[in-house]
C-alpha positions as CSV (number, residue, x, y, z in Angstrom):
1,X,0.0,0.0,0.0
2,X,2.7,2.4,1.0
3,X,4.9,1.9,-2.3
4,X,1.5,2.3,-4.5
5,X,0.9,5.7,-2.7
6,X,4.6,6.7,-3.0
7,X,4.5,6.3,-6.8
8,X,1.1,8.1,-7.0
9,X,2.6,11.2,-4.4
10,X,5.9,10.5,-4.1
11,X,7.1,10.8,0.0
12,X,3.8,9.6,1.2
13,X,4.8,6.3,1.6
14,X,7.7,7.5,3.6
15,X,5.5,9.1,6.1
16,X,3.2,6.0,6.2
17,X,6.8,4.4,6.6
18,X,7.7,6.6,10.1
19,X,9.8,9.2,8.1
20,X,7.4,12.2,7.9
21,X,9.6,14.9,7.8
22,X,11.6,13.5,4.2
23,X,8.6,12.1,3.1
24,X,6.4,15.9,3.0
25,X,9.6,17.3,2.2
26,X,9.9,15.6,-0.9
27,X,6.1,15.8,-1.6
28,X,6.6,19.6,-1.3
29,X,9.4,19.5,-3.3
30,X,7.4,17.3,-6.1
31,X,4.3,18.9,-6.0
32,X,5.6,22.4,-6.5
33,X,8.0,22.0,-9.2
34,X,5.5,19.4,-10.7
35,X,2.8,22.7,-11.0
36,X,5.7,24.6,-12.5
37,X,6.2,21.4,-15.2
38,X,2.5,21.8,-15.9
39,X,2.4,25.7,-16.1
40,X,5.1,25.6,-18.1
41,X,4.3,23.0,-20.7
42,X,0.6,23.0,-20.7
43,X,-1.2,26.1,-19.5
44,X,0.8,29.2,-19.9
45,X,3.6,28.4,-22.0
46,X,4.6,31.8,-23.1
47,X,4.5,33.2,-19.5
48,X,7.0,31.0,-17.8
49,X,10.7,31.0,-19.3
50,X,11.7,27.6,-20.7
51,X,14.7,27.2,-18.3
52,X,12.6,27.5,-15.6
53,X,10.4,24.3,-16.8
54,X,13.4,22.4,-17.7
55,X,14.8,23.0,-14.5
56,X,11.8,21.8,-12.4
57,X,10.8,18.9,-14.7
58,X,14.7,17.7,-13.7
59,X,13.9,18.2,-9.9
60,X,10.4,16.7,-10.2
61,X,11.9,13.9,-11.8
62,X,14.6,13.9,-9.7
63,X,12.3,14.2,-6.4
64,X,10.3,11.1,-7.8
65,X,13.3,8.7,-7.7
66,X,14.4,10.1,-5.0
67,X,11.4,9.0,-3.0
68,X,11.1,5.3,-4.6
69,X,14.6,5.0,-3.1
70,X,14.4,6.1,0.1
71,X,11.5,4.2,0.5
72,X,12.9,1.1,-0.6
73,X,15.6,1.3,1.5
74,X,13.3,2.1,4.6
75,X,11.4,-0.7,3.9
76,X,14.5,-2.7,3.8
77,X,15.7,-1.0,7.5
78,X,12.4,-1.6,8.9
79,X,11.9,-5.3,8.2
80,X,15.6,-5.7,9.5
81,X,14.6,-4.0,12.5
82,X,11.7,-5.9,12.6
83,X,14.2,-9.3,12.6
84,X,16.6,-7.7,15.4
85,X,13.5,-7.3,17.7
86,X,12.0,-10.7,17.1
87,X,15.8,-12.3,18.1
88,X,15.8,-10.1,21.6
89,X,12.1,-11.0,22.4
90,X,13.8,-14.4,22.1
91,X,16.4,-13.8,24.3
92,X,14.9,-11.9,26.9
93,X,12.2,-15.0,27.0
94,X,14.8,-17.6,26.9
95,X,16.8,-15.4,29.7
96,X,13.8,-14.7,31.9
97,X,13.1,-18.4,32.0
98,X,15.8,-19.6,32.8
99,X,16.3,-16.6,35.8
100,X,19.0,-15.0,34.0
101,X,18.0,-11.3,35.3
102,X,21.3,-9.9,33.5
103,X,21.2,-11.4,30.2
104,X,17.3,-10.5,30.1
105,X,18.1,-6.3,31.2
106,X,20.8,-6.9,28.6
107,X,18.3,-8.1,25.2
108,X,16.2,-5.6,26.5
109,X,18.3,-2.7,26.1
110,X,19.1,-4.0,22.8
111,X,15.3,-4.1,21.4
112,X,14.5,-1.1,23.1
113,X,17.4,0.4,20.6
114,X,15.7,-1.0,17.9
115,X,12.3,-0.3,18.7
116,X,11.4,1.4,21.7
117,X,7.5,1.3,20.8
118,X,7.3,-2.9,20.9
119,X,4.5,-3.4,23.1
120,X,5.9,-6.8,24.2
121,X,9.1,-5.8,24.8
122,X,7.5,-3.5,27.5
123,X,5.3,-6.2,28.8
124,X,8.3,-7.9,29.4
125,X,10.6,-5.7,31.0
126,X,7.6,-5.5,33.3
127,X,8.0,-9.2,34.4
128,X,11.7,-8.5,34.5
129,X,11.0,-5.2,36.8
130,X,8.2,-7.4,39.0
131,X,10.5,-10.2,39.5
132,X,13.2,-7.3,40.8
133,X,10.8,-5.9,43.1
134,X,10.8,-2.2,41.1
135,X,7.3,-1.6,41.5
136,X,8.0,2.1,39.8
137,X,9.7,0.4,37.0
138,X,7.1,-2.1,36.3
139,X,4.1,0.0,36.5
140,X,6.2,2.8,33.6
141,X,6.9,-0.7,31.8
142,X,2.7,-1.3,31.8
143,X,2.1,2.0,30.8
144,X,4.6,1.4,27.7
145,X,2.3,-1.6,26.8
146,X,-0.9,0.4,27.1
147,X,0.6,3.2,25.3
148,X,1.7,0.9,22.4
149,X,-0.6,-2.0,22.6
150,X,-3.7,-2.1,24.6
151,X,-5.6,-3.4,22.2
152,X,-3.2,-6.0,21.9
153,X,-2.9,-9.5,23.9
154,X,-0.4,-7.6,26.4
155,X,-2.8,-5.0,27.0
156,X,-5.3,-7.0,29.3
157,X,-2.1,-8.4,31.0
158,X,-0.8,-4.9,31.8
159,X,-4.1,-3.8,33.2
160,X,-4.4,-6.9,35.5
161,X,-1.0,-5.9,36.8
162,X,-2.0,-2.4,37.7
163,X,-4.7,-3.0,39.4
164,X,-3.0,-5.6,41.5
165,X,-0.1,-3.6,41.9
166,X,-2.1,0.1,42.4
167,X,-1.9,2.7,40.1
């Protein structure tokens, strides 16, 4: 969906794809000098110097590729970010069963880098903070899961934890 709107508008799919910024700059960038194109060529020829079309027909162009790239290679980043987080969740799991506190703070840290908005990452570093005994830390970890996921299956989890722990 995001690559059919990026070739339609080129940088919407980059702010679908969590780079909003790059992606309305280069749909500002597009649009404009796309009107300019059209102006040139099509409506008031006579009015608008042919160096000025020529030159934004070249960054219209150049704004279209520009934006098939970058989102490519954000799609690329976030599916291998996507991979790194699903090997900590793994590790954190297989460290908080077998009581490995350490290892389990240590995966943690590591998806958090990746992707600081993983709602079971959060849930877990809850268990991680309960087993501790840092009531403060676990009740900011359930938050993080009902910020990022409370519609998800670690949202009623959080919830029960709350309101056995207290608010």
């Amino acid at each position: 969906m995001a690559w059919l709107l990026n070739v339609l508008l080129p940088g919407a799919g980059l702010i679908i794809r969590r780079r909003e910024w790059l992606g309305f700059s280069l749909a500002l960038v597009f649009g404009i000098n796309g009107n300019v194109v059209l102006a040139g060529r099509l409506i008031a020829p006579a009015a608008i110097p042919a160096w000025l079309t020529l030159i934004a027909t070249g960054l219209t162009c150049v704004s279209w590729v520009s934006a098939q790239v970058l989102l490519r290679r954000q799609n690329l980043l976030l599916a291998h970010r996507a991979e790194g987080v699903s090997v900590a969740l793994r590790e954190v799991t297989s460290a908080l069963a077998y009581d490995d506190r350490a290892a389990a703070r240590l995966a943690l840290e590591s998806g958090f880098a990746m992707d600081d908005e993983n709602a079971e990452l959060h849930m877990l570093r809850a268990r991680l903070c309960e087993m501790e005994g840092d009531d403060d830390g676990m009740r900011a970890a359930c938050h993080g899961v009902l910020k990022f996921g409370r519609d998800g299956p670690h949202g009623e989890q959080a919830s029960r934890l709350l309101t056995r722990r207290g608010p």
